[in-house]
N, C-alpha and C positions, 0 to 999 in steps of 0.2 A: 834646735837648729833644723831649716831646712832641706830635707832631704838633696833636694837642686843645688845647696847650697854650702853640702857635705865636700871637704875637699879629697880630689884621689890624687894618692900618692902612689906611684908602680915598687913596688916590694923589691925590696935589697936584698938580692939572695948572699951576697958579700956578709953586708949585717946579719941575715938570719943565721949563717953560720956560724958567727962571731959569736953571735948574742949563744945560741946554744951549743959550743965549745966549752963556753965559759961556765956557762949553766951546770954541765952534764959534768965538771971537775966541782966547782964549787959542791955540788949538793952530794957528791961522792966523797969530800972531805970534810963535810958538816959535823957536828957533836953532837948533836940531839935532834930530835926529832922537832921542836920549835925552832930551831935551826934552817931545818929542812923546809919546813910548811912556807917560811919569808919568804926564801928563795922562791918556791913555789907561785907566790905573790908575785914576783916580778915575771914569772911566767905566765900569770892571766894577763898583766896589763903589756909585755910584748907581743901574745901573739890575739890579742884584742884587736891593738893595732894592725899588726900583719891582716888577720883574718877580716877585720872593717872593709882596708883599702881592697881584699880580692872581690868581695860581697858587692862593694860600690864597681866595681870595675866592670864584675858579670853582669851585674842590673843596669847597667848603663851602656851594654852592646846586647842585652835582650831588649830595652825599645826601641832599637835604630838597628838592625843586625848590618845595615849595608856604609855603616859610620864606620871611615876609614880608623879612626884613631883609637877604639875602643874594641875593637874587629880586631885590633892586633892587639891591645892588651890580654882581650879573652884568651887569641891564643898563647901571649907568655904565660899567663895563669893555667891554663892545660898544662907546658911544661914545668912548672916550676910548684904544682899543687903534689904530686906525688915525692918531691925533693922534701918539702916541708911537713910533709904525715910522717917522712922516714926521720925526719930528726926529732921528734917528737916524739914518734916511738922508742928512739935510743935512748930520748931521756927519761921516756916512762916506763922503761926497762928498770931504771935505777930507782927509781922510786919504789916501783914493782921489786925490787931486792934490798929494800933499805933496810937496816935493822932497828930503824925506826915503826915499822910497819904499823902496830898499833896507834902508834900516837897519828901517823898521817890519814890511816883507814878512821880515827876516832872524827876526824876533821874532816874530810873528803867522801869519807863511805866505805861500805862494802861492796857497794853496786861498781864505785868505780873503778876498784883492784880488778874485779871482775873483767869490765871492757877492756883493761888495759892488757891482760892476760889473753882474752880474743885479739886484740888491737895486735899483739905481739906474735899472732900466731900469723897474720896476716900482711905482712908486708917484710922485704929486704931488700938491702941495696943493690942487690941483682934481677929483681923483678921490677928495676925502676924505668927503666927503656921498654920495656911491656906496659906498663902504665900510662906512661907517657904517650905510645901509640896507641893506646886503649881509648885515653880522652882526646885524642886527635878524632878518632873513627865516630864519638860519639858527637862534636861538633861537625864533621860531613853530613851525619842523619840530620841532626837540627837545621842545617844549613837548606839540605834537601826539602823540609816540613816547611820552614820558615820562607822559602824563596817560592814557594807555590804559585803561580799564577793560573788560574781555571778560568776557560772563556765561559760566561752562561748569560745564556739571554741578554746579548751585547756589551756587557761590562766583563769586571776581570778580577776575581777577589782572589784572597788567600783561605788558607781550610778553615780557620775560625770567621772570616764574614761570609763563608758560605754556608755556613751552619743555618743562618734564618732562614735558609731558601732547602735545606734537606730535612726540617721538621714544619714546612707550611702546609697550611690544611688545605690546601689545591693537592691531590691525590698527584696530577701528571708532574705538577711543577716540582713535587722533591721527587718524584721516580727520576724526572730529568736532571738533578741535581745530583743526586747519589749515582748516576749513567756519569756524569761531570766528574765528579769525586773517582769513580772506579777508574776513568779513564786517565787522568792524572797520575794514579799509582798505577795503572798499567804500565803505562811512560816512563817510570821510575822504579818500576820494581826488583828489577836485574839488578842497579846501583845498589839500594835496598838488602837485596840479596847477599850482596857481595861485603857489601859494610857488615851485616851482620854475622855473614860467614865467619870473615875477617876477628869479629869480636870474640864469638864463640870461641876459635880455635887462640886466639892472645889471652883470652882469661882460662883457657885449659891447658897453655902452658904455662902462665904463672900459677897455676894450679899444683903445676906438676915439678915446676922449680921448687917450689913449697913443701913438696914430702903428701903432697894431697892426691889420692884417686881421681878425683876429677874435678868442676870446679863446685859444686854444691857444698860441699862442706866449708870449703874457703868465701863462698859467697853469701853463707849461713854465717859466719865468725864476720865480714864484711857489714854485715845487717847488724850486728852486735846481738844477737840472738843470744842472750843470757842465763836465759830461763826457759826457754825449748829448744825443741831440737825440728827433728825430719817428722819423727813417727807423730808426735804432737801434731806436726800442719795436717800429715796425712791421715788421720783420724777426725779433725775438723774437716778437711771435703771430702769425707765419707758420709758424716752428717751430714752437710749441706746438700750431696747427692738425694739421700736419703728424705732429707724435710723440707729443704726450700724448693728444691727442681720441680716438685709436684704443687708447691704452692704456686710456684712463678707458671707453670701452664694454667693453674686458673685464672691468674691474673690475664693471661693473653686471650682467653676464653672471654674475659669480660673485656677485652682492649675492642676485640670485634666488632662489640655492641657499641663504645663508647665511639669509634670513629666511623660504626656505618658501615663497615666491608663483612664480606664472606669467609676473604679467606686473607689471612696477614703476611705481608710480603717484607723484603728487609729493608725495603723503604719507607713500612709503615711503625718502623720500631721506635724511634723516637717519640710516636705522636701518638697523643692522649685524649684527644678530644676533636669531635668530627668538627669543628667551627675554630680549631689549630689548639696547638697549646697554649696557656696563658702567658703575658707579655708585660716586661715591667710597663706603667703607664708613664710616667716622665721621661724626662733625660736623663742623661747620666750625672748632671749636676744633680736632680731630683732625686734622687735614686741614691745618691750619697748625703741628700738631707735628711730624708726618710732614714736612712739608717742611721742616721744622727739621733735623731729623734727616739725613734726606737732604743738605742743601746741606753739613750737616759730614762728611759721609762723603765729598762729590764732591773735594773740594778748600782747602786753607789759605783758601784767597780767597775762594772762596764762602762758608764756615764766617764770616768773620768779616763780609761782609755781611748773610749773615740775622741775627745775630745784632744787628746795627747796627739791622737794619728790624725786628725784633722787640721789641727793648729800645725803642725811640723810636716803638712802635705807629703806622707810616709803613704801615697797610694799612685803606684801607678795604672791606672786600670784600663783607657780607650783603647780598643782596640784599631791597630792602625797596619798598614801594607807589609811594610819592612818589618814588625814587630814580632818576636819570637814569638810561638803558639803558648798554650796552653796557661798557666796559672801558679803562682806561690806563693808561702811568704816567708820570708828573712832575717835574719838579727842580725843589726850591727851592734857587737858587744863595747865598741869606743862609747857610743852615745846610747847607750841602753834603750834603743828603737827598735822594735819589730818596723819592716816596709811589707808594700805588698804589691804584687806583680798581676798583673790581669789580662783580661781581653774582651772588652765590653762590645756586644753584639747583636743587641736589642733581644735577646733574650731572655728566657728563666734562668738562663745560669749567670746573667751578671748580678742577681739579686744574690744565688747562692756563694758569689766571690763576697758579696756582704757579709753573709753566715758564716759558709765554711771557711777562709781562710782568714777570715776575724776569729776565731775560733781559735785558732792556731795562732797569731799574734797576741788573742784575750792571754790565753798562758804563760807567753813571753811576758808581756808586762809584767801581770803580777808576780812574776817568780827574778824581775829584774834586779834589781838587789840585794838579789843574793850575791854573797860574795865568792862562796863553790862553785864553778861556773860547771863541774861535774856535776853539780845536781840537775844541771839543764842538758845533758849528754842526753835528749831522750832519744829513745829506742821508737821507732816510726811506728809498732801498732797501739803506742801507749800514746804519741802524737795528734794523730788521725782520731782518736775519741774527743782529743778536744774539740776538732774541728765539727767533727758530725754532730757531736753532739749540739751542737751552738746551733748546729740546721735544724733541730726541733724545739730548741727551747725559745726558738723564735718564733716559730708559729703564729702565735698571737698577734701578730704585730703585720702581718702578711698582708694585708687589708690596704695598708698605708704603699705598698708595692703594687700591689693587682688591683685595687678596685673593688670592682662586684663579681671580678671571675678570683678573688683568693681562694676561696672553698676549692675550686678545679687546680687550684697549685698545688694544694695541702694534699690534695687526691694525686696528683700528677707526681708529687716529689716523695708521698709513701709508697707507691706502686711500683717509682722508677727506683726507688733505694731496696726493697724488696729484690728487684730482678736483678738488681746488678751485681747480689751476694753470688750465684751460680757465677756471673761471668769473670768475675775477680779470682776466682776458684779456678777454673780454667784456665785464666795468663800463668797461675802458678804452677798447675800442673804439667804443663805445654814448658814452661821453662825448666822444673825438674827433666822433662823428659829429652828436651835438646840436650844438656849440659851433660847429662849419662849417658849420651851417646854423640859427638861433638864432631862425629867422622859421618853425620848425613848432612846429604844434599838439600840445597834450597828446597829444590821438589819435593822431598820427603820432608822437610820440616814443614812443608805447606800441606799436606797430606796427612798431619800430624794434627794438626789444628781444627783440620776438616772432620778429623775421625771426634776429635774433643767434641768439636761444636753438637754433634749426636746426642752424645752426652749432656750436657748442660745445656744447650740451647735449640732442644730438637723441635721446637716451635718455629725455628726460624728457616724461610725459605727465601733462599737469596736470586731464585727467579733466575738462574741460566747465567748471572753475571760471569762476566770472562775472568774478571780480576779477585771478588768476592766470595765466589761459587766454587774456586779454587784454592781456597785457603790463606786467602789474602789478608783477610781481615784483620792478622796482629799487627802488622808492618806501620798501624796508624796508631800504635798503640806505643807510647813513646818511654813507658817505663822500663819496658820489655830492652831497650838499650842503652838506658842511662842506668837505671840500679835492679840488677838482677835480683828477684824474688822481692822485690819492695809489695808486690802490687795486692801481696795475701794479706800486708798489715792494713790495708785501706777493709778488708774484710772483713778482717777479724775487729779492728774498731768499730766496723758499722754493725756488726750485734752487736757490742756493749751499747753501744750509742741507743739503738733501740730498747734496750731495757730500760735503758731511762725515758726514752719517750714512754714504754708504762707506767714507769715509775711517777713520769710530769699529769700522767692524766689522772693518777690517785693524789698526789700529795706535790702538785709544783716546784711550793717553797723548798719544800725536805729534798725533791730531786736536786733543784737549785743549789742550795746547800751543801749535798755534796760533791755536786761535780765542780763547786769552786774548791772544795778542799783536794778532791783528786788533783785539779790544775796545778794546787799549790805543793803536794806533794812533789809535783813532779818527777824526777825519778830517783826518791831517796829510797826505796825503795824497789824488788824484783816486781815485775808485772803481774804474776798473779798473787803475790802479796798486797800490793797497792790496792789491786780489786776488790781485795774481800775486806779491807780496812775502811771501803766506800760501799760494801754492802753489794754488790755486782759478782756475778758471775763468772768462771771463767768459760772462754768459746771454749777451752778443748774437753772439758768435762762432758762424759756422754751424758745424756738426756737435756743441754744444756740448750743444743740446738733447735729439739724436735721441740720442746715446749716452746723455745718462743716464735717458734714461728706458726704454731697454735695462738700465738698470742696477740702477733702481726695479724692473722687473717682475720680475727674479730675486728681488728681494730679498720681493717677494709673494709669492712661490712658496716 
């Protein structure tokens, strides 16, 4: 079916109750543990349902955000999302205590007793009006990002169409565009401020409703973090301090040369090449044929997923005024579809909405029938390899996207995947350090950022900026308010992702091969088990990092 064509129903919070009253007594007075499991079965195929219609309801007020009638859906789905994790939870309590345990963990896993035991540590019926005004705070941000209107050079875009004009290779044309961009968030930054104030201090007291110090640890068990902890992240941006920070100054050393300047400014940090960066060549219908094209040359499996999300038009990608920013993709478990959400903008990153978040959809499919829908629970830095890693094993195929300038992608997309392991490291560090102390001021969490960027990005000089220069720069960074500490797992993926781009330049297929088995794993097993059953490493092991980014700078060269 087509995605257009999927019908939304608004969720019966009356039913949901119903349905899991009845649940949470049936499966508490069960006999056995196959008993147990059926019932279980009618819990995938009700909250299938459930969770389909909230998925269609969100994605269909992310491409119109000023659409009266879907504008007020998103927000009953803000109240009525934290309603339905806590009933869920009550019933994964029981499951979690059955004395069936064996026989459910033989069918469901280990992995999933696990999250349910985080799951459970993390929410109560008393932190549920916390929640609620939690994802209220986080639709004003979006609302904020998404309603942008920038005057530049006589028209009037939003932050994602003014992206072509803050990596053009005219030097003044994106200084004046990022001067556009700064002054926009100057305009906003107070609200900005204030929303995230607001957040900080509502998820440190359901922090502290919770029996938790502060909110880190609750927002560690929120991530479903399984199989690490604090000292694990903080021991990986040790190494990255240590091996990448000094690679990414070479790479800016050589950005100098490639764009022509003396000395690099923060308006020259996008760009890659004095004659601008490379530019898909078609439209955006082209641009989705080529990728057509491509996914049936890479492989049988891929070939027949594009074909699935082609035929059942599961892409929404133009990017358009009213349209939420940014990028993702979806499962609706009714119709076993991954969608996928975009913002195409004549850019290199609509070819990487090709990659990366087909990448993340390749996974869904093939793990679609499964009938444990726990085994698809994934944990986001074992998510994030699917996606990155589909950015390299594409490669080849680059050609069919750029033309004669793909070589300058292939350069441009290992340079910029390289730089961006310090700055992913930083959003994380920078939200450790709010959260453990949730009693400073805007100003000092801005001062906070400024003293990081020293650290990891002390290449970069923001030139005097009023709004930039001053610590402004997370506030565009939209993870940083929708999912606290998310932003280390896009990290920690993009090193394993890079080992296999080693691993693709020695041996393609045998890479190939196994990152379609790690897909299929998906999460039956812990994260750094999965790794070493596909032959990868894990990021937190020392020496894990300094080699490969010895192994990155060859591959610059």
């Amino acid at each position: 079916m087509k995605l257009s064509e999927m019908p939304y129903k608004r969720v019966d919070m009356d039913e949901v109750k119903s349905f899991f009253d009845k649940l949470i007594a049936d499966s508490k007075a069960a006999k056995s543990g196959e008993e147990q499991f059926e019932l279980h079965r009618k819990y995938y195929e009700f909250t299938g349902d459930v969770y389909t219609n909230i998925i269609i309801g969100v994605f269909r007020h992310d491409i119109d955000t000023t659409e009266e009638f879907y504008a007020k859906e998103n927000d009953y789905i803000d109240e009525i999302s934290p309603v339905i994790s806590q009933y869920v939870n009550e019933y994964k309590k029981v499951l979690y205590a059955s004395p069936y345990r064996d026989y459910l963990e033989s069918k469901i896993g280990k992995v999933a007793f696990k999250n349910m035991e985080l799951s459970m540590k993390s929410i109560d019926e008393k932190i549920l009006p916390l929640m609620q005004e939690e994802n209220a705070l986080i639709s004003r941000y979006d609302k904020i990002i998404a309603s942008a209107k920038i005057p530049f050079d006589g028209e009037e875009y939003n932050i994602s169409l003014l992206r072509k004009f803050l990596t053009n290779s005219d030097r003044d044309t994106r200084k004046r565009a990022w001067k556009a961009l700064s002054e926009y968030f100057l305009s906003v930054t107070d609200e900005i401020d204030d929303i995230y104030d607001q957040l900080v201090k509502n998820r440190t007291k359901q922090a502290k409703e919770l029996g938790y110090d502060n909110f880190i640890e609750l927002g560690y068990n929120r991530m479903t973090r399984n199989s690490y902890r604090r000292p694990e992240v903080e021991n990986f941006r040790k190494q990255v301090k240590e091996s990448f920070v000094p690679l990414v100054k070479k790479i800016q050393e050589k950005r100098k040369g490639q764009i022509g300047v003396d000395e690099l400014k923060y308006y020259d940090n996008d760009v890659f090449f004095k004659n601008g960066n490379p530019e898909p060549t078609g439209t955006p219908e082209e641009i989705m044929e080529a990728g057509l094209k491509m996914y049936r040359e890479l492989s049988p499996e891929t070939a027949e997923f594009f074909d699935f999300m082609t035929e059942n038009e599961l892409f929404d990608v133009l990017g358009r005024k009213t349209k939420k920013q940014g990028g993702y993709m979806n499962y609706l478990p009714k119709y076993k579809a991954p969608i996928i959400f975009a913002n195409f903008n004549g850019t290199s990153g609509d070819v990487d909405v090709i990659t990366h978040e087909c990448g993340h959809a390749f996974q869904g499919y093939v793990t679609r029938n499964d009938e444990i829908i726990e085994h698809n629970d994934l944990t986001m830095e074992t998510a994030e390899i699917h996606s990155m890693s589909m950015e390299y094993f594409t490669y080849g195929w680059m050609d069919k996207f750029f033309g004669d300038r793909s070589e300058d992608y292939l350069k441009m997309h290992l340079q910029d995947s390289i730089t961006f392991i310090p700055y992913g490291c930083m959003v994380d560090e920078f939200q450790h350090i709010v959260y453990e102390k949730p009693e400073m001021t805007p100003v000092e969490r801005k001062a906070v950022w400024k003293e990081l960027e020293k650290t990891y990005r002390p290449w970069l000089d923001f030139d005097g900026d009023e709004f930039f220069d001053e610590g402004g720069f997370w506030q565009k960074q939209g993870h940083i308010f929708w999912n606290p500490f998310y932003y280390i797992d896009y990290v920690l993926a993009s090193v394993v992702a890079m080992q296999f781009k080693v691993w693709m330049d020695k041996d393609y297929k045998d890479a190939w091969n196994h990152y379609l088995e790690l897909c299929k794993l998906s999460v039956s097993d812990f994260y750094e088990t999965e790794l070493e059953k596909v032959n990868l490493k894990s990021p937190f092991k020392d020496g894990t990092i300094a080699e490969l980014a010895e192994m990155m700078e060859s591959k610059l060269d």
